[in-house]
N, CA, C and O of each residue as an XYZ file, in Angstrom:
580
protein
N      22.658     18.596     36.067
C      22.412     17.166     36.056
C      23.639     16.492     36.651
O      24.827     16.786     36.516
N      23.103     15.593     37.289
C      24.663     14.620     38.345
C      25.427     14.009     37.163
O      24.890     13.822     36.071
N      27.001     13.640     37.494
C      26.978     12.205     36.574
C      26.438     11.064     36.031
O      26.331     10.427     34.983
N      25.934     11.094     38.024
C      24.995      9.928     38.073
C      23.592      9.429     37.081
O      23.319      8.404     36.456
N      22.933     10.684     37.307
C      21.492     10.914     36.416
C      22.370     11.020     34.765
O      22.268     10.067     33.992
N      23.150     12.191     34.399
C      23.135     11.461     32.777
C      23.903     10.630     32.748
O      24.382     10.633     31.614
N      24.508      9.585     33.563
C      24.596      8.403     32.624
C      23.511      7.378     32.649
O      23.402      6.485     31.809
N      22.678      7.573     33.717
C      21.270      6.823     33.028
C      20.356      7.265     32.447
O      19.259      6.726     32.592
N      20.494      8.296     31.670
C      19.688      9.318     30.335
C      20.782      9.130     29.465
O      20.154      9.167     28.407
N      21.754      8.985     29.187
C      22.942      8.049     28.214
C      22.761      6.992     27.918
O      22.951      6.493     26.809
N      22.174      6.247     29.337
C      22.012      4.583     28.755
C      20.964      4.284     28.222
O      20.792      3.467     27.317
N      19.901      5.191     28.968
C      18.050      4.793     28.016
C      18.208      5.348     26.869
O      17.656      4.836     25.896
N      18.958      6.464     26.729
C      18.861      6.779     24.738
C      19.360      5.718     24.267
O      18.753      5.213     23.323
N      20.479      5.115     24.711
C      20.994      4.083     23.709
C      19.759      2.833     23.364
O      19.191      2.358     22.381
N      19.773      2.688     24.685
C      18.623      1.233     24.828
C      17.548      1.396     23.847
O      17.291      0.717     22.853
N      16.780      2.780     24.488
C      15.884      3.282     22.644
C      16.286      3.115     21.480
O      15.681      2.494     20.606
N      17.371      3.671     21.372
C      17.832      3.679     19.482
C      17.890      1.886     19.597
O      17.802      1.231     18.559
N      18.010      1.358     20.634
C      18.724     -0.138     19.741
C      17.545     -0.729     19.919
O      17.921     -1.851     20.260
N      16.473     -0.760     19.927
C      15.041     -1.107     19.755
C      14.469     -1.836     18.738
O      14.028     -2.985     18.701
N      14.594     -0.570     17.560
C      14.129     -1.179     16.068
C      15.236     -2.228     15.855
O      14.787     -3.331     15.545
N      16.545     -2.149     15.945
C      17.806     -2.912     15.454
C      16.879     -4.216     15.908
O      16.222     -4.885     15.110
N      16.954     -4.469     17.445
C      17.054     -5.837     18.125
C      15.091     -6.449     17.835
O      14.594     -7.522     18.175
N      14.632     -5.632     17.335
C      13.012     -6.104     17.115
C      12.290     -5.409     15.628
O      11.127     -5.064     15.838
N      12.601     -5.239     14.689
C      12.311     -5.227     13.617
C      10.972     -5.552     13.402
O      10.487     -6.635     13.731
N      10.335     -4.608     12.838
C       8.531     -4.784     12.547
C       8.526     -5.074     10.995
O       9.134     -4.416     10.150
N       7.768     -6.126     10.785
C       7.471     -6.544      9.679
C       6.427     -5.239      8.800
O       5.375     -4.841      9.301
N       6.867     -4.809      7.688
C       5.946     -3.640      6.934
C       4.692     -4.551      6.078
O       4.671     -5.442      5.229
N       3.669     -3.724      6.874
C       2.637     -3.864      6.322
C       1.792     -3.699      5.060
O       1.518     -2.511      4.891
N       1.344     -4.413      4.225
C       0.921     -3.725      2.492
C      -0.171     -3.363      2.659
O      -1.202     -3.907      3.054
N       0.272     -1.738      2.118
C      -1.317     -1.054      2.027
C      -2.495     -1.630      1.010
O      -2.511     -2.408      0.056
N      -3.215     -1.043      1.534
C      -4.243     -1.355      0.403
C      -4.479     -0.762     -0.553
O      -4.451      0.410     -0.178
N      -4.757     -0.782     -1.831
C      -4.605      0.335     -2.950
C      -6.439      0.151     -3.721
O      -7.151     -0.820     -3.978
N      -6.574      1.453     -3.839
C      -7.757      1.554     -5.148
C      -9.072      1.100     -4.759
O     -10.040      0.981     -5.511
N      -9.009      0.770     -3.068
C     -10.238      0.325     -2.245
C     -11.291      1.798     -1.593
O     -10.912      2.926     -1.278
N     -12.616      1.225     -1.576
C     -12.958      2.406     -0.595
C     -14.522      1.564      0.057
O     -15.327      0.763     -0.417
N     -14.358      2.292      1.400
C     -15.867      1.035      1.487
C     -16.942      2.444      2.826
O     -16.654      3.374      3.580
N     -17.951      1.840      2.444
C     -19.011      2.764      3.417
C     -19.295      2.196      4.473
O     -19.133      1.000      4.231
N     -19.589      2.301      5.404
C     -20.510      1.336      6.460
C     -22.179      1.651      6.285
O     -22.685      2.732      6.585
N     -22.939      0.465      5.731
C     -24.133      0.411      5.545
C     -25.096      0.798      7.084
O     -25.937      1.652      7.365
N     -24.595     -0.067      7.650
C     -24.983     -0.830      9.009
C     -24.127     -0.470     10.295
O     -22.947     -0.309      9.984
N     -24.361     -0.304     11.579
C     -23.035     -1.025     12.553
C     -24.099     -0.728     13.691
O     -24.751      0.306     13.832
N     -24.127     -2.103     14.627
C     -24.792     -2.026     15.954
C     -23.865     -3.131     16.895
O     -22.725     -3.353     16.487
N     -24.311     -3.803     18.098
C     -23.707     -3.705     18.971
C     -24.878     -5.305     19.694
O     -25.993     -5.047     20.147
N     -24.565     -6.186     19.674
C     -25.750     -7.528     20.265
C     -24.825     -8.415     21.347
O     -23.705     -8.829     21.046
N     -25.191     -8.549     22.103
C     -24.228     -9.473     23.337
C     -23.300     -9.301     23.645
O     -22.820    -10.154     24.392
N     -22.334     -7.938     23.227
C     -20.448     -8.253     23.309
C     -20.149     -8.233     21.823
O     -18.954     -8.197     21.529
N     -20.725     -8.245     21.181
C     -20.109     -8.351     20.072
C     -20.499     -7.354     18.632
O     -21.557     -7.483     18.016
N     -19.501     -6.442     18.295
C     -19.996     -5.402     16.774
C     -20.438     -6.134     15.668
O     -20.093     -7.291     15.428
N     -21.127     -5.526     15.062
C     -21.766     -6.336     14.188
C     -21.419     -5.030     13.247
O     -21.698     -3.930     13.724
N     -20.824     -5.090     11.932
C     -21.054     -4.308     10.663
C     -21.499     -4.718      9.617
O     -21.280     -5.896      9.334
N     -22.072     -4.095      8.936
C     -22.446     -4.508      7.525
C     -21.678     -2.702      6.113
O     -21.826     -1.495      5.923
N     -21.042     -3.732      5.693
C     -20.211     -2.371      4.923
C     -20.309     -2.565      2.923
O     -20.053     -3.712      2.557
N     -20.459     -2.110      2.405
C     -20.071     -2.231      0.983
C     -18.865     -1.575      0.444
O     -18.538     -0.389      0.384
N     -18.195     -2.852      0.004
C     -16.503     -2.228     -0.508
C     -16.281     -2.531     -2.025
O     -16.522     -3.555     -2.665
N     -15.814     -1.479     -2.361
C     -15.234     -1.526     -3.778
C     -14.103     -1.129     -4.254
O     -13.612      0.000     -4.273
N     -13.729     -2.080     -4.622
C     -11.664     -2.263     -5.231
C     -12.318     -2.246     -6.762
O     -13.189     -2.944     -7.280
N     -11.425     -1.017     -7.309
C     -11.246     -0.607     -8.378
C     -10.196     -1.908     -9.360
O      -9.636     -2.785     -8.703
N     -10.069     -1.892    -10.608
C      -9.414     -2.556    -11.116
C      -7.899     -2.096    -11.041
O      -7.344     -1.047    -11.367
N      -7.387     -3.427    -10.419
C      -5.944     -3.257    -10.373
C      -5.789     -3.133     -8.791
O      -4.668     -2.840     -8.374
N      -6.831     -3.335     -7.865
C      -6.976     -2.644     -6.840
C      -6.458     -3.935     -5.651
O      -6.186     -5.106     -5.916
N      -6.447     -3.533     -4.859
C      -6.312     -4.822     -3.614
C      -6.680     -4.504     -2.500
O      -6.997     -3.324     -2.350
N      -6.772     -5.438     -1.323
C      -7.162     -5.133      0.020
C      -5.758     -4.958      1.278
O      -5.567     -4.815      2.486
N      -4.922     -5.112     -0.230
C      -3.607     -5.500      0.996
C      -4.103     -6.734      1.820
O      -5.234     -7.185      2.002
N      -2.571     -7.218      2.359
C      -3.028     -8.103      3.608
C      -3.288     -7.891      4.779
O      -3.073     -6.969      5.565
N      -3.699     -8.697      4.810
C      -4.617     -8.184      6.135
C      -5.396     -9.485      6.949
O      -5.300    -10.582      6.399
N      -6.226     -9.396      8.341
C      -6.888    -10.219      8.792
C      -7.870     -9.868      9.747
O      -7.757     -8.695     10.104
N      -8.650    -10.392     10.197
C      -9.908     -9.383     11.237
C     -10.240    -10.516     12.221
O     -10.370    -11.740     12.197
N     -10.322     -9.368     13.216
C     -10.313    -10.573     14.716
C     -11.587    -11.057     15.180
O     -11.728    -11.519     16.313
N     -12.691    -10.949     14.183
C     -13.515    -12.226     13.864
C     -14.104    -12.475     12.515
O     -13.579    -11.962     11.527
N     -15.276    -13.311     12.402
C     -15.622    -13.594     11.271
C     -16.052    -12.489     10.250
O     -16.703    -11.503     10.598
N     -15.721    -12.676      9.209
C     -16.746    -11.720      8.021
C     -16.993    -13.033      6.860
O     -16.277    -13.984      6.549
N     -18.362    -12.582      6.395
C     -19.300    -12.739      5.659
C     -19.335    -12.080      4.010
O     -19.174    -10.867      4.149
N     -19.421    -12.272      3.147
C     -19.448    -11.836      2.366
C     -20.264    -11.850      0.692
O     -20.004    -13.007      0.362
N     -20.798    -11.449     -0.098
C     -21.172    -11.671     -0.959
C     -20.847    -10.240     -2.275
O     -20.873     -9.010     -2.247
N     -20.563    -11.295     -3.296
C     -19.575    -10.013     -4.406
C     -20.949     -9.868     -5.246
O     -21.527    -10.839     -5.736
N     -21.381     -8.591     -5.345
C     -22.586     -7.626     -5.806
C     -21.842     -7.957     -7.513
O     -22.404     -8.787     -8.228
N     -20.637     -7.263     -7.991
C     -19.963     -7.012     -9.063
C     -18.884     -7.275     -9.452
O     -18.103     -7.196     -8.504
N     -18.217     -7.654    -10.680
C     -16.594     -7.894    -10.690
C     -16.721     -8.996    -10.635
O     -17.758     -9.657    -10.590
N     -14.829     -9.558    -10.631
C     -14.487    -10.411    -10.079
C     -13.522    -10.246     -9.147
O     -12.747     -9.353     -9.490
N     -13.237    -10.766     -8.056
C     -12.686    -10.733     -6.791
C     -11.549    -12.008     -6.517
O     -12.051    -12.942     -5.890
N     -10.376    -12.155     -6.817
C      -9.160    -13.071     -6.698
C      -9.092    -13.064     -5.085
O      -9.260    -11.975     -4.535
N      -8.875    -14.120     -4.349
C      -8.711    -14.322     -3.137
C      -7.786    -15.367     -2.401
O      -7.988    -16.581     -2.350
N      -6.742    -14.677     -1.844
C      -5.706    -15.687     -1.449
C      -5.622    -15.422     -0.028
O      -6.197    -14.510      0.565
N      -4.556    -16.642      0.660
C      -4.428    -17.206      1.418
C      -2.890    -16.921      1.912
O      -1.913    -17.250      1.240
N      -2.806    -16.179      3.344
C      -0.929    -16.289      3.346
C       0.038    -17.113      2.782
O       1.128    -16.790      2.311
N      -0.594    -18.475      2.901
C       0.619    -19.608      2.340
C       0.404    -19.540      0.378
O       0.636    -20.407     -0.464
N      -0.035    -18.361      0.257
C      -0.015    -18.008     -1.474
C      -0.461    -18.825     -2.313
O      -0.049    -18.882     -3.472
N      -1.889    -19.990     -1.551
C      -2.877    -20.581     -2.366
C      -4.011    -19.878     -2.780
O      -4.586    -19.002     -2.134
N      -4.355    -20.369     -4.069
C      -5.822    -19.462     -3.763
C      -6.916    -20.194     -3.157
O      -7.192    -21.393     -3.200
N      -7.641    -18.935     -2.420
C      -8.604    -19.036     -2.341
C      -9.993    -19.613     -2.738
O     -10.868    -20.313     -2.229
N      -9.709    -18.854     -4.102
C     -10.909    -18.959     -4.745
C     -10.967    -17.547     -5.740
O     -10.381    -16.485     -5.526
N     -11.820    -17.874     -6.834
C     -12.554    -16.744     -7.713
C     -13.821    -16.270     -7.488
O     -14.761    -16.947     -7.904
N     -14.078    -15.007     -6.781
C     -15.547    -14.878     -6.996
C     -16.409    -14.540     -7.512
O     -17.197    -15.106     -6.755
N     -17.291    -13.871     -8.492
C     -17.852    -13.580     -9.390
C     -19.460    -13.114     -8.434
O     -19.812    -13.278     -7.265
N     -19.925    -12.659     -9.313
C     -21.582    -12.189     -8.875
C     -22.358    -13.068     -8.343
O     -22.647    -13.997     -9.097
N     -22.940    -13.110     -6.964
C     -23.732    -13.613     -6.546
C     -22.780    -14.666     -5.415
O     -23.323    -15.272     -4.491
N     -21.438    -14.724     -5.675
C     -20.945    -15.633     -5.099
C     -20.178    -15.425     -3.458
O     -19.347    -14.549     -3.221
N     -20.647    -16.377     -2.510
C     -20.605    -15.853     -1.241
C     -18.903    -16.111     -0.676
O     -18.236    -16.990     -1.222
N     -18.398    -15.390      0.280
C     -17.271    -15.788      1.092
C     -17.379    -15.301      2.261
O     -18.062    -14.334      2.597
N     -16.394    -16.266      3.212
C     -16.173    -16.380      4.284
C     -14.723    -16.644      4.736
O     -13.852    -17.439      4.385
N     -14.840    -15.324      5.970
C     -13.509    -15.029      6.564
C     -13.486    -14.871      7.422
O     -14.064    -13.938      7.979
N     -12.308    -16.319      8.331
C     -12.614    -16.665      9.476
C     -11.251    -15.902     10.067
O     -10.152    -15.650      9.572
N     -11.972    -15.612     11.603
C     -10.981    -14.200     12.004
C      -9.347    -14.674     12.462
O      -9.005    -15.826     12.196
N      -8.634    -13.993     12.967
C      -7.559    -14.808     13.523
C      -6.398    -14.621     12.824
O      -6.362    -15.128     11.702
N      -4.894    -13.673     13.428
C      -3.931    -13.572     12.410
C      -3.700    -14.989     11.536
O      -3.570    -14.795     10.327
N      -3.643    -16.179     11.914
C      -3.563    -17.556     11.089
C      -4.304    -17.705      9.533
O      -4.194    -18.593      8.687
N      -5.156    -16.351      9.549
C      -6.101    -16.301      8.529
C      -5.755    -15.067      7.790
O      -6.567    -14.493      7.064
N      -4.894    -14.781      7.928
C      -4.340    -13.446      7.050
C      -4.359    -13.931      5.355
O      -3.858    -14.982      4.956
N      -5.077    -12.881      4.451
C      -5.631    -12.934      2.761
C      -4.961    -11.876      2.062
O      -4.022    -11.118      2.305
N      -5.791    -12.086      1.067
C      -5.512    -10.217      0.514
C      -6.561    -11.020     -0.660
O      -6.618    -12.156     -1.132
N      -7.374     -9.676     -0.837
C      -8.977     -9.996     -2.260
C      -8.407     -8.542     -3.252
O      -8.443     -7.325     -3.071
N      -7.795     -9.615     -4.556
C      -7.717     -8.274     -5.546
C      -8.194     -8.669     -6.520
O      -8.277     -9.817     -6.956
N      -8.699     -7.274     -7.099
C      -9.379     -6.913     -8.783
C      -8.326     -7.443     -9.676
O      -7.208     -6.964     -9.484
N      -8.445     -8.351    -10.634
C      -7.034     -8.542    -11.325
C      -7.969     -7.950    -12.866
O      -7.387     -7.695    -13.921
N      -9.160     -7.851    -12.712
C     -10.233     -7.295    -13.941
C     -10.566     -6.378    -14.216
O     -10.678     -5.460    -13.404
N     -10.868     -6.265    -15.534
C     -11.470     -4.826    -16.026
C     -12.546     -3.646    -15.571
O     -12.677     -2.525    -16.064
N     -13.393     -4.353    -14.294
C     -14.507     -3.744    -14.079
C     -14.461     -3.968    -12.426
O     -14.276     -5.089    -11.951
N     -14.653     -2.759    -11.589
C     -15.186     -2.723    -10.703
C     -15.361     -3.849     -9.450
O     -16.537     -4.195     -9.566
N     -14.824     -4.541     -8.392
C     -15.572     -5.314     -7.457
C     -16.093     -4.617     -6.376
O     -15.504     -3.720     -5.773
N     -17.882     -5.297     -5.991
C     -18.043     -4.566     -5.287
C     -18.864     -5.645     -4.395
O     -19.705     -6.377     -4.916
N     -18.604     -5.681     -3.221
C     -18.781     -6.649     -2.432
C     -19.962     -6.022     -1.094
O     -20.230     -4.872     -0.748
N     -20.405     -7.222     -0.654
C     -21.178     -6.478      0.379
C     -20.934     -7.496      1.659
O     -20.962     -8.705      1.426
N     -20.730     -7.101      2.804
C     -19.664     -7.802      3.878
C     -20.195     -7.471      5.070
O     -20.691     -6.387      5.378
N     -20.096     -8.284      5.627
C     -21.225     -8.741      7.339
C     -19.474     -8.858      8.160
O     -18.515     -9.480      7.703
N     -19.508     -8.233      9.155
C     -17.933     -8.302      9.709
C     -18.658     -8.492     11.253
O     -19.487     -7.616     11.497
N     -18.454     -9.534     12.346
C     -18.908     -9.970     13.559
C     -17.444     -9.621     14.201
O     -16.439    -10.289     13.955
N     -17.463     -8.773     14.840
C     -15.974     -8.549     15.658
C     -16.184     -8.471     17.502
O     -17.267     -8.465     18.086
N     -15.145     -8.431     17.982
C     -14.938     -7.733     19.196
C     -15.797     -7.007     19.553
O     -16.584     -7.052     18.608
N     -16.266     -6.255     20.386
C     -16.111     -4.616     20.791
C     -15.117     -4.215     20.713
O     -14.121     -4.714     21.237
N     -15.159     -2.912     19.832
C     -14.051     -1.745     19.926
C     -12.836     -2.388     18.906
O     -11.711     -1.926     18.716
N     -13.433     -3.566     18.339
C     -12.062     -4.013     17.637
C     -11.791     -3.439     15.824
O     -12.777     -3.272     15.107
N     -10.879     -3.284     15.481
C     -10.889     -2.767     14.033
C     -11.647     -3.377     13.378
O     -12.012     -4.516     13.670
N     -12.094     -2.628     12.193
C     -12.557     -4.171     11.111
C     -11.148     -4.760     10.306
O     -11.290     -5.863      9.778
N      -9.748     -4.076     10.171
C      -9.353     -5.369      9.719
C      -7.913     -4.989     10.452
O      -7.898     -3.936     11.091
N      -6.697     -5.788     10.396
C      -5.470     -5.894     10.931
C      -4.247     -6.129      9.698
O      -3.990     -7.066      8.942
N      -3.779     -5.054      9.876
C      -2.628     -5.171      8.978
C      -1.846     -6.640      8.994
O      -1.587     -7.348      9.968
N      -1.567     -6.850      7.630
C      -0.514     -7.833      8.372
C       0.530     -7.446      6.173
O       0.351     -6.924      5.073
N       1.517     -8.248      7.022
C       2.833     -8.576      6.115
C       2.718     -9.106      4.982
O       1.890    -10.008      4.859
N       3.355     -8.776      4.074
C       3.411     -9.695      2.668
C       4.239    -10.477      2.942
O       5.439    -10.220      3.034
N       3.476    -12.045      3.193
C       4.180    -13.448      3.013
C       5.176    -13.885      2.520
O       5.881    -14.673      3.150
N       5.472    -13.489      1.297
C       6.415    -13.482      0.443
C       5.760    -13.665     -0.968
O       6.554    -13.960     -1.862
N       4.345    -13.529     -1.341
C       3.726    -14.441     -2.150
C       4.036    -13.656     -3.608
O       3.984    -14.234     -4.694
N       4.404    -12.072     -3.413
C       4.869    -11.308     -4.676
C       3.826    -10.349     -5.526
O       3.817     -9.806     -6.631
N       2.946    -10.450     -4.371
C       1.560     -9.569     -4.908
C       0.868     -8.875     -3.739
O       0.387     -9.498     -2.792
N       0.856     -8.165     -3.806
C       0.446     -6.836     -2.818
C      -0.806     -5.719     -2.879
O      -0.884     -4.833     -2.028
């Protein structure tokens, strides 16, 4: 190898290692005690269509998270706590009771079991093509994960 060549295989290792330093990724909260099926999934104009049933165990959460379009929702069982990045709530949902989640990191939540029994939700997710159903995102600071 020339001088020439490793000192620019000297300088890109460095430039690599100083990567994470100079751009730091925000850690993402998993989701705990969740598990969900896909009922449904087809494909109409450009756009996925799923239909899934999810159930967070007690004590359980969705982590935060957000999906890059709308979902639909209605809670079969349980109760379901639902917040908002800026660490308002949402809302409480209970049986029979519908929600809606509009896509867009700006809309980043997290839906946890804070109850004794089971939530089990049934969820219409309108996405992209090819797009995840949901997107990690960061704990806000709100102290619940």
């Amino acid at each position: 190898m020339t001088g020439r060549l490793r000192g620019t295989s000297v300088a890109s290792l460095c430039l690599v290692a100083l990567i994470p330093a100079a751009a730091p990724l925000a850690a993402a909260t998993p989701s705990d005690r969740i598990s969900g099926v896909t009922l449904s999934q087809t494909t109409v104009d450009g756009r996925d269509y799923f239909l899934r049933e999810i159930t967070i165990e007690p004590g359980g959460s969705t982590g935060w998270h957000w999906h890059d379009g709308t979902v639909f929702g209605v809670v079969r069982a349980g109760t379901l706590t639902h917040n908002r990045a800026d660490c308002s709530l949402d809302g409480v949902y209970g049986p029979g009771d519908q929600i809606t989640e509009p896509g867009g990191p700006a809309h980043a939540h997290i839906g946890r079991n804070l109850g004794p029994t089971p939530v089990v939700l049934e969820a219409v997710y309108l996405l992209p093509i090819g797009a995840p159903l949901t997107q990690d995102a960061p704990d806000p600071g709100c102290g619940y994960a």
